[in-house]
C-alpha positions as CSV (number, residue, x, y, z in Angstrom):
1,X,5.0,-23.1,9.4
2,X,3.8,-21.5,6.0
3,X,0.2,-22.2,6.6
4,X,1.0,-20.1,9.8
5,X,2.2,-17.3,8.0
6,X,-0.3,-17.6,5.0
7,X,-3.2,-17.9,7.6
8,X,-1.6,-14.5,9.4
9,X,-1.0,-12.7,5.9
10,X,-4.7,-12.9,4.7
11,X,-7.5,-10.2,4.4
12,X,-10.2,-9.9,2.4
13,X,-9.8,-7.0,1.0
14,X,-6.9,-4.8,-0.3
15,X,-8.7,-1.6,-0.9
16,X,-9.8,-1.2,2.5
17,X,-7.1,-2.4,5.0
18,X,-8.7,-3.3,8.8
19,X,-7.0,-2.9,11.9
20,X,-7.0,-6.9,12.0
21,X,-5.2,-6.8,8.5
22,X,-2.7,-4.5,9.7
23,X,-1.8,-6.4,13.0
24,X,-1.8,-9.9,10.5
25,X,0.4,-8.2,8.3
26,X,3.0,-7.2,11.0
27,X,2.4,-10.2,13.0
28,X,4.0,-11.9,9.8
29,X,6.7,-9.5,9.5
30,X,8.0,-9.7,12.8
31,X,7.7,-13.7,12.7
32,X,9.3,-14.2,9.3
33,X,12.2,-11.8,11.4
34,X,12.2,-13.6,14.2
35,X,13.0,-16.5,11.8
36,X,15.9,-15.2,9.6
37,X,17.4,-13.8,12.5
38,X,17.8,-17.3,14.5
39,X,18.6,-19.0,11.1
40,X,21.5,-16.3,10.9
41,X,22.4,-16.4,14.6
42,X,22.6,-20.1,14.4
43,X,25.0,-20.5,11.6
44,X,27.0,-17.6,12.8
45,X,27.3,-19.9,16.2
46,X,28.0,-22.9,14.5
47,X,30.8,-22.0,12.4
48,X,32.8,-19.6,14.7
49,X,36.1,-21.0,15.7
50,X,36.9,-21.8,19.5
């Protein structure tokens, strides 16, 4: 999974930003919040009391 997200995350250039670069970038974002947000809804399910 962080080869994915380093694979997503890299562009040649900083100075110069393409439109790929800026997709990769929030591509990354939204997956790495995707992720926290399951890992939080996950141990917020498992430890609620029935």
């Amino acid at each position: 999974m962080p080869e994915v997200l380093l694979a997503l995350l890299q562009e040649g250039t900083t100075g110069d930003p393409t439109a790929t670069g800026v997709f990769r970038f929030f591509a990354g974002l939204v997956l790495l919040l995707i992720i926290y947000i399951g890992a939080w809804g996950f141990t917020y399910w498992i430890s609620r009391d029935e």
